[in-house]
N, C-alpha and C positions, 0 to 999 in steps of 0.2 A: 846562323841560329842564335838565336838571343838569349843568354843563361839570367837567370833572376836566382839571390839569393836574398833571404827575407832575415834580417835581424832585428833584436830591439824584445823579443817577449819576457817573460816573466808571471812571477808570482806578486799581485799586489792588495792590496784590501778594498773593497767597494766605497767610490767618490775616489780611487784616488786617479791616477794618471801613467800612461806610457806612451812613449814614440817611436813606433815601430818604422823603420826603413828598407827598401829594396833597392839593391841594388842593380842596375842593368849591365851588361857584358857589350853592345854594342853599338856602335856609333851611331845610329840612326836612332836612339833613343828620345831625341828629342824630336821624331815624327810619329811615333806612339801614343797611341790612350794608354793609359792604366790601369785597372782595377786593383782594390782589397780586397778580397774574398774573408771567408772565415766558414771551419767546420767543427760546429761541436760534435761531443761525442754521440753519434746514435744517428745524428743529422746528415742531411747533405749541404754540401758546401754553397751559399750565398754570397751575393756580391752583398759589401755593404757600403765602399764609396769607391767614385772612379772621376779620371781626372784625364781631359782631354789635351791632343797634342798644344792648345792655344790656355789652355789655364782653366777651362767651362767643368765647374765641378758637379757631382751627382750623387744625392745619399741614400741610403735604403731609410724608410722612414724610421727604424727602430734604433737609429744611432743619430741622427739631424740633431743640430743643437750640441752634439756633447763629443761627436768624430769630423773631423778636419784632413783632406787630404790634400796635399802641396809635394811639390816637385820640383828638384833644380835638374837643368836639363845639363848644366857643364859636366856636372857630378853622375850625371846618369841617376841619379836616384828619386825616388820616391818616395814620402813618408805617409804616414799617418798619425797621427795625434790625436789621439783617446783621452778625451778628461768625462768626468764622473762614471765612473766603469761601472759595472753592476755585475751580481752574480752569471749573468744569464750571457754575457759578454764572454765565459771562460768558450775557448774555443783554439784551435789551429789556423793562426792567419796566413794568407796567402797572396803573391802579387801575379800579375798577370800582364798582357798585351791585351790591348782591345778594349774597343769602347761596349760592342753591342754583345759581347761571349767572348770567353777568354781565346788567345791564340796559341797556346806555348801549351810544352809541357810542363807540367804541375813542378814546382822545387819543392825543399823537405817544408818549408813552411818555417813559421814562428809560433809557439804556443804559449798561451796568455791564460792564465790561471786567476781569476778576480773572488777572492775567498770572501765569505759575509760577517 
């Protein structure tokens, strides 16, 4: 079973930046897709980029241009890198297995608070 723990969120101001990482528990990590998810409050949770086992990345259009997702496979981890954040961005991030739907169970998440 594959444990994902999601670090990196916070409190930050709109345009600014954070780089959230996940980390993976097991070796085969570097034969995995990825996903970021993210749930604001009220919402269901979206993917917003995902990041296949060979590097072929994918964005939700509502982040393209300003979220970046990159992966070291020694490290088992996953990042995301958020620049010019906007209000609408405060949400509970989440990582995941899987290119096409997440495969795991959900972890606590990381929550990203973008104040205006």
């Amino acid at each position: 079973q594959v444990q994902l723990v999601e670090s990196g969120g916070g409190l930050v101001q709109a345009g600014g930046s954070l780089r959230l990482s996940c980390a993976a528990s097991r070796s085969i990590f570097s034969n995995l897709a990825m996903g970021w998810y993210r749930q604001a409050p009220g919402k269901q949770r979206v993917l917003v980029a995902r990041i296949s086992n060979s590097g072929v990345t994918d964005y939700a259009d509502s982040v393209k241009g300003r979220f970046t997702v990159s992966r070291d496979n020694a490290k088992k981890l996953v990042y995301l890198q958020m620049n010019s954040l906007k209000p609408e961005d405060t949400a509970v991030y989440y990582c995941n297995t899987g290119w096409s739907a997440p495969a795991r169970p959900w972890g606590q998440g990381t929550p990203v608070t973008v104040s205006s």
